[in-house]
Biopython code that builds the backbone (N, CA, C, O; Angstrom):
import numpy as np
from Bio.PDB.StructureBuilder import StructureBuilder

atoms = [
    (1, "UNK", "N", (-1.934, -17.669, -17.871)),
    (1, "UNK", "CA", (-0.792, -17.631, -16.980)),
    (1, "UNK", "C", (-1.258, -17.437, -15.535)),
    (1, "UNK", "O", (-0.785, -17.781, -14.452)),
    (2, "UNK", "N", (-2.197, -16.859, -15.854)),
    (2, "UNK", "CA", (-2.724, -16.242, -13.511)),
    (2, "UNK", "C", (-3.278, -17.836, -13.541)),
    (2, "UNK", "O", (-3.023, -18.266, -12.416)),
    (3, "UNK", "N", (-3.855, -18.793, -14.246)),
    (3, "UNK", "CA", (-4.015, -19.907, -14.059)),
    (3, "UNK", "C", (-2.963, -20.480, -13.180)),
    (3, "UNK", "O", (-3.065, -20.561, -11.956)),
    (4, "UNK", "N", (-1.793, -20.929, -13.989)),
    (4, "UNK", "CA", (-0.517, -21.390, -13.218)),
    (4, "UNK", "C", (-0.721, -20.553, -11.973)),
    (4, "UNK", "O", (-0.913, -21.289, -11.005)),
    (5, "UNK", "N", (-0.731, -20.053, -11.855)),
    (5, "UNK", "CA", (0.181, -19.024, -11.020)),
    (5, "UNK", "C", (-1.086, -19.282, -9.696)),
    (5, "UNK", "O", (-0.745, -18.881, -8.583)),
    (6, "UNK", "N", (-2.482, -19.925, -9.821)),
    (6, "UNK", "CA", (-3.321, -20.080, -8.766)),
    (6, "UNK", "C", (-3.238, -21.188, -8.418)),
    (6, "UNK", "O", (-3.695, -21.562, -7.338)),
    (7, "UNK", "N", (-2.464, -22.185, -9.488)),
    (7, "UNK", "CA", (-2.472, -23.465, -9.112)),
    (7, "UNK", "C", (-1.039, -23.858, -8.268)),
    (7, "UNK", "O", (-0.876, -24.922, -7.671)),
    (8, "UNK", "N", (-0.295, -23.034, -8.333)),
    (8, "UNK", "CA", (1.417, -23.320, -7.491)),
    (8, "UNK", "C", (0.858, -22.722, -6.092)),
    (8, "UNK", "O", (1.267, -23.285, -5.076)),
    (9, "UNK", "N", (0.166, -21.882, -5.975)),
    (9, "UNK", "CA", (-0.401, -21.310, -4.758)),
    (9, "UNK", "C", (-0.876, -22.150, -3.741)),
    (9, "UNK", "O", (-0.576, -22.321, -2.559)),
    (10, "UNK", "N", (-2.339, -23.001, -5.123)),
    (10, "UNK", "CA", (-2.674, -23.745, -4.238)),
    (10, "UNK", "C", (-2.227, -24.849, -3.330)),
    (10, "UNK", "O", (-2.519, -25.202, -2.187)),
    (11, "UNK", "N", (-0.837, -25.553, -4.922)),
    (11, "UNK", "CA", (-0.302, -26.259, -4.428)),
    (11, "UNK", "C", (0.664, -26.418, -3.253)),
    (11, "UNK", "O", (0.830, -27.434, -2.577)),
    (12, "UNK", "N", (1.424, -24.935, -3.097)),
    (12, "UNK", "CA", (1.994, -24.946, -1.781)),
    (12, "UNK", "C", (1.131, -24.470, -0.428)),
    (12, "UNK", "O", (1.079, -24.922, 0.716)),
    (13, "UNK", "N", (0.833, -23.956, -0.734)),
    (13, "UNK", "CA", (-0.617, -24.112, 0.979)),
    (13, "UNK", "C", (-0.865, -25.485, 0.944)),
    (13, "UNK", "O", (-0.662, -26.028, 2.030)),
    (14, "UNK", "N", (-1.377, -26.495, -0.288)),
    (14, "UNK", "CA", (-1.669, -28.301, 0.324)),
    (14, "UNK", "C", (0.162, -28.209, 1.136)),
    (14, "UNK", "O", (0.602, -28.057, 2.276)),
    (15, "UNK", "N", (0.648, -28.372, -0.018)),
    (15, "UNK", "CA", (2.102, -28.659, 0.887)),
    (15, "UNK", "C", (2.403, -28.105, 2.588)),
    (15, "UNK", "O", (2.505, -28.828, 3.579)),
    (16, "UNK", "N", (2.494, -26.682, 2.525)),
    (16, "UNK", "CA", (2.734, -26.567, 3.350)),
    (16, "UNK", "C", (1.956, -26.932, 4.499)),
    (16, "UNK", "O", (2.720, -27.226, 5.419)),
    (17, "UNK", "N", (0.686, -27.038, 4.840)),
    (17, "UNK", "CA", (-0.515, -27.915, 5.877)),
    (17, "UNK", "C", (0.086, -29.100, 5.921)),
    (17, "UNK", "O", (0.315, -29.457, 7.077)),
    (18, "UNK", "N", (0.465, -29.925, 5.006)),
    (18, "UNK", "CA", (0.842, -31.514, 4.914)),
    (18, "UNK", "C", (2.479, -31.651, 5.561)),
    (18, "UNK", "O", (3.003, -32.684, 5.976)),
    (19, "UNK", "N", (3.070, -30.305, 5.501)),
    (19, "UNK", "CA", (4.601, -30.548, 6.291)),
    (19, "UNK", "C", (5.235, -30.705, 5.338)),
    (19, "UNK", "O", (6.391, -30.688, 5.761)),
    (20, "UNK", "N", (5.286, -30.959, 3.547)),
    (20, "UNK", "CA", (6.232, -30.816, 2.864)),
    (20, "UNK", "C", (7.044, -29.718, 2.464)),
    (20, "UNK", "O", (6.957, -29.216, 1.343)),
    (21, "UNK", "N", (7.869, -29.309, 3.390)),
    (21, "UNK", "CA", (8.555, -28.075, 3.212)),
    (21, "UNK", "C", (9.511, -27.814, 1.815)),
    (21, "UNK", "O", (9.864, -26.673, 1.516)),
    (22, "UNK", "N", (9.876, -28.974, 1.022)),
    (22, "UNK", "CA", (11.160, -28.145, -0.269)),
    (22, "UNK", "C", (9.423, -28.160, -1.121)),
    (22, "UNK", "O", (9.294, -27.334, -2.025)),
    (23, "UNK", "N", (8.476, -28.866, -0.877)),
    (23, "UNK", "CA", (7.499, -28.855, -2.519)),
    (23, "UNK", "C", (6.917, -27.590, -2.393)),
    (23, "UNK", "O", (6.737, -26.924, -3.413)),
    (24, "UNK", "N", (6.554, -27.099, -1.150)),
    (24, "UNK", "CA", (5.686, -25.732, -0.393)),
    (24, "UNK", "C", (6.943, -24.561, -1.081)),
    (24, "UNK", "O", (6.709, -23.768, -1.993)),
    (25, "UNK", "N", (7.487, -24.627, -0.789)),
    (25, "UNK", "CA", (9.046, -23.312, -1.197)),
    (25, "UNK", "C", (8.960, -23.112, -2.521)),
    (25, "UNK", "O", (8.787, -22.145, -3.264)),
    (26, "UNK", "N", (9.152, -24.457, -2.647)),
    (26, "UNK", "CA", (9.129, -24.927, -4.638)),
    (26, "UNK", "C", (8.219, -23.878, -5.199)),
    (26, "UNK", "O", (8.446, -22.814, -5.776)),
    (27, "UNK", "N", (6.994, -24.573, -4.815)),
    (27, "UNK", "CA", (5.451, -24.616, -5.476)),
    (27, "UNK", "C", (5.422, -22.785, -5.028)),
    (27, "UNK", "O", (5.023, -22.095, -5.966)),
    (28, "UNK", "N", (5.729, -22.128, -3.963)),
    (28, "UNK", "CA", (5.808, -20.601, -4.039)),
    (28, "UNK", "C", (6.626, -19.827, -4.762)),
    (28, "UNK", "O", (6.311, -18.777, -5.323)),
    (29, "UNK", "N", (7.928, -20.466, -4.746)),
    (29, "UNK", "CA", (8.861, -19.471, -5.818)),
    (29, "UNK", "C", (8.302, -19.721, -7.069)),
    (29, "UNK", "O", (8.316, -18.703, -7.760)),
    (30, "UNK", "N", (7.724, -20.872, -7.724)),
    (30, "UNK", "CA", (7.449, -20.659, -9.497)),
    (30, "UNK", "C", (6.110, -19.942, -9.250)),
    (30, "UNK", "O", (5.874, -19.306, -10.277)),
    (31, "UNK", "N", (5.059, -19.745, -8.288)),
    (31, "UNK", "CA", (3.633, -18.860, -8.534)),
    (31, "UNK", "C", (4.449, -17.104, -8.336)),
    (31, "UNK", "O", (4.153, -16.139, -9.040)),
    (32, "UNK", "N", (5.740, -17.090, -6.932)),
    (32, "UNK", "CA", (5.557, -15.663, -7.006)),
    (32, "UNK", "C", (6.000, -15.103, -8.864)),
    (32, "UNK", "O", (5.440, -14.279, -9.587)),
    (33, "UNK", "N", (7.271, -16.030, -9.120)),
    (33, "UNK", "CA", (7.716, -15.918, -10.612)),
    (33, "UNK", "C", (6.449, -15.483, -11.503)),
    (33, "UNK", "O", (6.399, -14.311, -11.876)),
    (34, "UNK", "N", (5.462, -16.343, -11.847)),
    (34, "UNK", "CA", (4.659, -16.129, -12.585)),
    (34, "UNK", "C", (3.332, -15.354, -12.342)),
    (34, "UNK", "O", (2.315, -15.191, -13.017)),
    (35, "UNK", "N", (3.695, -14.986, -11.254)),
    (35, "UNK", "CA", (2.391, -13.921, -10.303)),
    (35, "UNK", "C", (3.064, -12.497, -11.080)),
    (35, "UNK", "O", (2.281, -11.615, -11.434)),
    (36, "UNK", "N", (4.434, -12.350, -11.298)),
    (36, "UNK", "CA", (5.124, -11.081, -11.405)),
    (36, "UNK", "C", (5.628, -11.035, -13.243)),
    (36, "UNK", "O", (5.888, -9.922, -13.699)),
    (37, "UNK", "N", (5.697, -11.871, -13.881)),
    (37, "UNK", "CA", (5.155, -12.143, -15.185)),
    (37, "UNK", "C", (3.737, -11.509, -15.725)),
    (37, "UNK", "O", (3.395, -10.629, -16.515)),
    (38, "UNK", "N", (3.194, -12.326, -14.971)),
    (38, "UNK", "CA", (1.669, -11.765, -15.174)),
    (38, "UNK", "C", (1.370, -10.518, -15.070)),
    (38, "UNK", "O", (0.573, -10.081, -15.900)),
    (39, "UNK", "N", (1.908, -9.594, -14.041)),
    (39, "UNK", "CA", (1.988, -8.155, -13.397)),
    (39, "UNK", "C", (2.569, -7.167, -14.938)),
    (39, "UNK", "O", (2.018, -6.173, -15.410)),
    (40, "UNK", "N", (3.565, -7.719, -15.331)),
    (40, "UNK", "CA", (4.263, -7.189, -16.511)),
    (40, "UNK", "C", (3.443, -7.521, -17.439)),
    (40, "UNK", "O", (2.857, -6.467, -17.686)),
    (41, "UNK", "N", (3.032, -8.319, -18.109)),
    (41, "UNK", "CA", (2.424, -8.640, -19.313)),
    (41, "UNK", "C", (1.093, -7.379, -18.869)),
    (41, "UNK", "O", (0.832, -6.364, -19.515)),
    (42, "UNK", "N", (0.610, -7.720, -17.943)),
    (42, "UNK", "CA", (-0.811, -7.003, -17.616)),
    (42, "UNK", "C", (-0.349, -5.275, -18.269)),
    (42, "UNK", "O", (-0.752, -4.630, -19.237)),
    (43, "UNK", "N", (0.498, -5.043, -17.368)),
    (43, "UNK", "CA", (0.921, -3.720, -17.988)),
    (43, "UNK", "C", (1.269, -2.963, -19.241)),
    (43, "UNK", "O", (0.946, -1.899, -19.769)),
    (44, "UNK", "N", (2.146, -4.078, -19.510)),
    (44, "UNK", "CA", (2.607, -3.987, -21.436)),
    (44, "UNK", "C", (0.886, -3.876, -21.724)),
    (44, "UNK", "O", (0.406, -2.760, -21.927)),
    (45, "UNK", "N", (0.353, -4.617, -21.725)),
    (45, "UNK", "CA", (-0.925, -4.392, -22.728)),
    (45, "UNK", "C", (-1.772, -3.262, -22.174)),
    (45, "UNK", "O", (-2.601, -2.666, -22.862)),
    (46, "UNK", "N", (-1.552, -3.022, -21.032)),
    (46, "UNK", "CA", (-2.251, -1.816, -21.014)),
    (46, "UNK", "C", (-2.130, -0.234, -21.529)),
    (46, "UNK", "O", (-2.920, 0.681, -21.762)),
    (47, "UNK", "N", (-0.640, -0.443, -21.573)),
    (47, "UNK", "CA", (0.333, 0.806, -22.659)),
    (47, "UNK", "C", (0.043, 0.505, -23.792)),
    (47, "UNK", "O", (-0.008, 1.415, -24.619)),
    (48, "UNK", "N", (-0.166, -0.503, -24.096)),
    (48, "UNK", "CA", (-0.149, -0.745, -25.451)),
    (48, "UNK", "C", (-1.359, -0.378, -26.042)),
    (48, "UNK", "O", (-1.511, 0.262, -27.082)),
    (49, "UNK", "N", (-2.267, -0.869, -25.240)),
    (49, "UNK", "CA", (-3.617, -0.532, -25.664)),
    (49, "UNK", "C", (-3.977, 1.165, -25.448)),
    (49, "UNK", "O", (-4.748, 1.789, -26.178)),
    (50, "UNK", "N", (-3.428, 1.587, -24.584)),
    (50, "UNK", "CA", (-3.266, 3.023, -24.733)),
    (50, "UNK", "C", (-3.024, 4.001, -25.762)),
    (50, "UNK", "O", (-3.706, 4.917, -26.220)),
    (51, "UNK", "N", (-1.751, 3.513, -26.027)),
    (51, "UNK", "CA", (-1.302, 3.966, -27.458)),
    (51, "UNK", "C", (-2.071, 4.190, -28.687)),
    (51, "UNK", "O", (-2.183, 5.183, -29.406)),
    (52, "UNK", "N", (-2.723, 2.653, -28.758)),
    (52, "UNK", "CA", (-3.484, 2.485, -29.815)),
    (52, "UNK", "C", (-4.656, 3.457, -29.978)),
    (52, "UNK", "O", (-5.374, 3.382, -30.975)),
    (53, "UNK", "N", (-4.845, 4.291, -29.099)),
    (53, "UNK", "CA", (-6.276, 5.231, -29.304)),
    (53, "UNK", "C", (-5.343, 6.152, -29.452)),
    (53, "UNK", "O", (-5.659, 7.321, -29.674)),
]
sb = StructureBuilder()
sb.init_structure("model")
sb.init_model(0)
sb.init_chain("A")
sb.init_seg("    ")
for serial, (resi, resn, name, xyz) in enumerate(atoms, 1):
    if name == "N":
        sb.init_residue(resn, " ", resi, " ")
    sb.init_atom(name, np.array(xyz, "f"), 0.0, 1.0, " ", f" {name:<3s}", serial, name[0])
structure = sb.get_structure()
């Protein structure tokens, strides 16, 4: 998932340098989405793995 989430990044920095402003917006709202997915999952497993000891 931090995959996606480096590749919408990248893709809106090309965008935004190139002047495509809705693909640049685009391409940032689905990385911050899955930047903050990622943040949660990261955590769940870290409780989780906590637990488990």
């Amino acid at each position: 998932m931090l995959k996606w989430t480096i590749i919408f990044i990248i893709i809106a920095i090309i965008a935004g340098v190139l002047g495509f402003g809705g693909v640049a917006g685009t391409s940032a709202g689905i990385a911050k989405i899955l930047f903050f997915v990622f943040i949660v999952l990261f955590i769940l497993s870290l409780v989780k793995g906590g637990f488990k000891r």
